[in-house]
Phi, psi and omega in degrees: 000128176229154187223114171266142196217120203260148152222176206192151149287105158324147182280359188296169187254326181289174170275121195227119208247121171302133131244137199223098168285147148210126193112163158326106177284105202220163190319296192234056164216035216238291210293338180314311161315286159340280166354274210271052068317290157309302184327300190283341179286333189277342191259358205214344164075010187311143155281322189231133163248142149300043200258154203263112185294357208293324205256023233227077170285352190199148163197160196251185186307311203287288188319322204281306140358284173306268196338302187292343186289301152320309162314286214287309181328291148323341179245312160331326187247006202046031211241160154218163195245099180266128177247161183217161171061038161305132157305145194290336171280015192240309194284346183274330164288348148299298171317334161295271155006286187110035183246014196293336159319343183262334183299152195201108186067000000 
């Protein structure tokens, strides 16, 4: 399985930093995700991270973890952590999950 992960600083004026997986978030590509969350929160510091579900066709229990994992983080740092553009089938497992509260648009 392979999953790629691009991030950017947004053009938004707070600091607000895009993370954009493509692929399956999955048992063992979940801590990449994980990672590059700490990574940005610890090198840049963001009020917000973004991440963007659009290129996400699946994702499992160890990815929906990264996530809450990411969320907790983030807020540990006053930052907050948002998803955006889920696939209908990524938003039911978040919603299975409890993680529907981070959607956003």
């Amino acid at each position: 399985m392979t999953l790629v992960i691009t991030t950017h600083r947004t053009s938004d004026p707070a600091m607000t930093i895009a993370v954009e997986p493509q692929g399956a978030i999955v048992s063992d590509t979940a801590y990449m995700l994980r990672d590059r969350i700490t990574a940005v929160l610890a090198a840049t510091r963001p009020h917000r991270i973004v991440v963007d579900l659009s290129a996400v066709p699946a994702i499992d229990d160890a990815g929906l973890g990264a996530l809450r994992s990411g969320h907790e983080a983030a807020a540990d740092r006053d930052a907050s952590l948002v998803l955006v553009d889920a696939h209908p089938v990524v938003r039911e497992e978040l919603r299975r999950y409890g993680l529907t509260g981070l959607l956003h648009g």
